[in-house]
N, C-alpha and C positions, 0 to 999 in steps of 0.2 A: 504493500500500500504506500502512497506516497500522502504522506501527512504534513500539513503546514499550522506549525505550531505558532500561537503569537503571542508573546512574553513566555518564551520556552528558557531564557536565563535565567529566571525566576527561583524561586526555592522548590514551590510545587512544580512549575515546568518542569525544571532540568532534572526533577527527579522523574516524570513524565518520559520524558526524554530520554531519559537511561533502560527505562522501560521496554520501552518501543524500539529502543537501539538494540535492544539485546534479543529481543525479535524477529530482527534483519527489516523493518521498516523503512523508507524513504523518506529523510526527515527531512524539513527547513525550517528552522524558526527565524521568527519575524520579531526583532528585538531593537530599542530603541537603547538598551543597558544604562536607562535613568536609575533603574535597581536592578537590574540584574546584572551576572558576572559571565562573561566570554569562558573562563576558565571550567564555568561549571557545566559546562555542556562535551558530554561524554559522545555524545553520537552528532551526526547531521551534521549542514550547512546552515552558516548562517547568516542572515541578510541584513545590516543596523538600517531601521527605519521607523519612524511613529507611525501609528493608524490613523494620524491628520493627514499624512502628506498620501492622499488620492491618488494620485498619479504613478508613485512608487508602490503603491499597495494595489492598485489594480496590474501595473506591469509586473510583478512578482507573481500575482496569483495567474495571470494571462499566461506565464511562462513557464511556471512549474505542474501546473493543472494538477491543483493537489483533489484525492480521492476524498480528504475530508481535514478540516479544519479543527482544532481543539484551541480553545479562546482562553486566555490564563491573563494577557496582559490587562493591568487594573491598577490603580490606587486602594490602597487595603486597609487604612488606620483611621480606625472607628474615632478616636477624640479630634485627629487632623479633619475627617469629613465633617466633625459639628464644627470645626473654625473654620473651614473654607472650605463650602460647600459645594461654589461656583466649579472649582479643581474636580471635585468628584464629579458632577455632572457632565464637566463636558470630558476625561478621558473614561468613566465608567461607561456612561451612556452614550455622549457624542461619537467617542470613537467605535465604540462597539456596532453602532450604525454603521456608521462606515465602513467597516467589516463585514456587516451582512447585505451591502450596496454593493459593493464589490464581487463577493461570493454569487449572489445572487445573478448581477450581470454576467459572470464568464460559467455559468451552470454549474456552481458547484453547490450541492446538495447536503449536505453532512455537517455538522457543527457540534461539539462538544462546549458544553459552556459552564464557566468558572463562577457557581454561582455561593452560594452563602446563607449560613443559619441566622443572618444577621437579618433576611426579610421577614423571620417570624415576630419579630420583636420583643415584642414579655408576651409569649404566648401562655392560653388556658389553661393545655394540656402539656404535663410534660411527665414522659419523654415524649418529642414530637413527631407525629404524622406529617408526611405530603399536604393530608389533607386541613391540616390548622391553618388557622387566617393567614394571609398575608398581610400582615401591619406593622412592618419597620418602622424604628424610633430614631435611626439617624440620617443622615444623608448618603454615610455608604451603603445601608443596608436597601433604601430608596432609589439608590440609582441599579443595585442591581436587580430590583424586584422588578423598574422597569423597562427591562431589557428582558426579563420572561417575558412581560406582555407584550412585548414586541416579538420576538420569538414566537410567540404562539399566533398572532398575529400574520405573520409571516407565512408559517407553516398551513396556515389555511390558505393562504391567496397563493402561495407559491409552491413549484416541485422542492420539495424542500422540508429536509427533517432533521429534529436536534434531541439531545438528551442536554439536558441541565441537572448539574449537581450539585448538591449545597452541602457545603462542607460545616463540618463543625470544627473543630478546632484540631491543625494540623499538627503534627509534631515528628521529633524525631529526625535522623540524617540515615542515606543510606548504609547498610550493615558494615561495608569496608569502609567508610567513612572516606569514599572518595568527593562526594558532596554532603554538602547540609546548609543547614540555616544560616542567612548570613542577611538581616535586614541594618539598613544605615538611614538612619538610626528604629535600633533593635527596640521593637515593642512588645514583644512576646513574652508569655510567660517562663516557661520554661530556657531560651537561653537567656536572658538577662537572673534569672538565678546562678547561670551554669560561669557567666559572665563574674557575678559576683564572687561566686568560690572560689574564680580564679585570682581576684584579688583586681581585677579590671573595673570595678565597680565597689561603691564604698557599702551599699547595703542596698535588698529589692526593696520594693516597696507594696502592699496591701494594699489597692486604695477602694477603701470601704470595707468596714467588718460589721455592719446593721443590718446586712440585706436577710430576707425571711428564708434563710437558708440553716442547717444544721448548729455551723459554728460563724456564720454570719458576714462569709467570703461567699464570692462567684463560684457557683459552678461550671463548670465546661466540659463536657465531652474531647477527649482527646481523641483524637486519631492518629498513626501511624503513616508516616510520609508515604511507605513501601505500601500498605494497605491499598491507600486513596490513590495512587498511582495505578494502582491495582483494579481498581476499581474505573477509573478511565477507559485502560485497556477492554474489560467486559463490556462498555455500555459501549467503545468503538467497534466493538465487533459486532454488535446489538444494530447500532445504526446501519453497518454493512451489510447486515443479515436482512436488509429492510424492515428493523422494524418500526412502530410507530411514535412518533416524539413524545416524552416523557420527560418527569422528574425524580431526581430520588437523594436520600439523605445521604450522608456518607458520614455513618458516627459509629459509635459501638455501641448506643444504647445504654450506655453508665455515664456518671460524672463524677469529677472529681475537684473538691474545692480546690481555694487558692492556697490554705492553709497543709491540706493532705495534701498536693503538692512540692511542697514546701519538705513537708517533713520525709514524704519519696526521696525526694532529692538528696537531703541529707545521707541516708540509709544508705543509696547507690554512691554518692561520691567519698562518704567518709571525711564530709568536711563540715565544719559547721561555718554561718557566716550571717552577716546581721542583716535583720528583718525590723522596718521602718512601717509604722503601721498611720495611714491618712485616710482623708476624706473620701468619697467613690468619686469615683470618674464619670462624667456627663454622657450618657447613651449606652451603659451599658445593663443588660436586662441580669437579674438574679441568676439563673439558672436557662442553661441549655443542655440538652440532651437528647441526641437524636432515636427515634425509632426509626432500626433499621432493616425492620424486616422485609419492607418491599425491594431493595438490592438485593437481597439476599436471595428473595425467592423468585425476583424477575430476574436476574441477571447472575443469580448462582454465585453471589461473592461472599468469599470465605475468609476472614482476615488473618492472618498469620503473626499479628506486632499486637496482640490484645494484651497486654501488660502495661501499666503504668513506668513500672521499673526498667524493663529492657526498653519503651520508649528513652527514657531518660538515659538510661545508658548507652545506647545509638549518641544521641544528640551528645553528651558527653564525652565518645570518641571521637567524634569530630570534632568541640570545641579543644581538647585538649592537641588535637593537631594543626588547628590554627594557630 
């Protein structure tokens, strides 16, 4: 297959990308490397371009006549999208248009799309279904909710079928620790702990322990980088099989706080280090946790990294090799 990847330097891409390379794929990613890194790309070619510049994204797609697109490049930091929200709309949403203007014009049919547990908002139900509201609370989770409905939109007027998947909260680096995480600047939970151990940080921080949770942190569903890449791979082959455009979670179905995090971490690295405890942080929901059982039983996926611990410990080898 020849697959064109766009934000494939990415942390999720380029593990995407290792994926697919190790199953003799035709890669190209489509990378402007505002955050992504040239180095972390294991397989394929690759072309530096924005998803503004039309011209260059229609000649690419014109040239490589990709079998099917998987969509990753995005702006991703939930307190950045409540300060500037203009930035989220126009490369979450503007460009992602642009993307399916393009694909659309040269017939290409097939789209994987990078979507987020972030459009459930404080959903009712949790762990969460497919079928719970859509009502994001910030601008990121807003721009990608709508790009599904454009997506679905789409898929009805045109030849044209996609899978969307929302991810809950990715983690972890590949097993050899040839890639992993590496956000500038790092907002994530788990390496800004891994950061801290190192002594590259003076202490994490909590922000917020009042939410109506256990012990009064976030929870989040982690996922396994190698999983959710995993999990692409299935629903590309899904779209190839013809089948019909869909959504689906990509969690484990547990969560785990900020707090039990925390003390993981400790337990895998054998280090202890200091924990600053503040205010909550503006758009984020109490508790996410995906119900996964529709991947599971559409799409047959089986995750392999369901450990909190061997997450951390992935991510861990990696950070210690940086």
């Amino acid at each position: 297959m020849r697959i064109l990847i766009t934000g494939g330097a990415g942390y999720i891409g380029s593990h995407v990308v290792a994926a697919l390379g190790e199953k003799g794929a035709d890669i190209l990613v489509y990378d402007n490397l505002s955050t992504g890194h040239k180095d972390s790309l294991l397989y394929g070619k690759l072309v530096v371009g924005d998803l503004n510049d039309k011209l260059l994204l229609e000649k690419t797609i014109k040239a490589f006549k990709p079998d099917a697109v998987l969509h990753f490049a995005a702006s991703i930091q939930v307190g950045e999208s409540v300060r500037e929200p203009l930035k989220y709309y126009r490369n979450n949403s503007g460009n992602a248009v642009n993307l399916l203007e393009a694909m659309t014009e040269h017939g290409v049919r097939n789209l994987i799309f990078s979507s987020t547990a972030a459009v459930y908002g404080n959903p009712v139900n949790v762990p969460i279904a497919e079928d719970e509201a859509v009502s994001p609370i910030n601008p990121y989770g807003r721009s990608k909710a709508f790009i599904e409905t454009v997506l679905r939109d789409v898929s009805l007027a045109k030849d044209f079928s996609y899978v969307s998947l929302r991810y809950f909260n990715a983690a972890g680096a590949e097993p050899r620790a040839r890639i992993g995480e590496r956000h500038n600047p790092e907002t994530h939970l788990i390496p800004l702990i891994l950061k801290t151990a190192k002594g590259e940080r003076q202490s994490i921080g909590i922000n917020g322990t009042d939410y109506a949770t256990p012990d009064g942190t976030c929870i989040r569903d982690y996922i396994h980088i190698m999983d959710l890449a995993d999990a692409h791979i299935l629903a590309l082959d899904y779209l190839m099989d013809n089948g019909a455009s869909d959504i689906f979670n990509c969690g484990y179905g547990h969560g785990y706080s900020v707090r039990e995090v925390i003390h993981a971490a400790r337990a895998v690295i054998g280090k202890d280090f200091t924990v600053v405890e503040s205010a909550r942080r503006s758009g984020d929901p109490p508790a996410l946790v995906a119900d996964s059982s529709k991947i599971k039983k559409r799409l047959n996926w089986k995750p392999r990294y369901d450990d909190l611990a061997a997450i951390i410990k992935t991510a861990w080898e990696w950070e210690k090799k940086r």
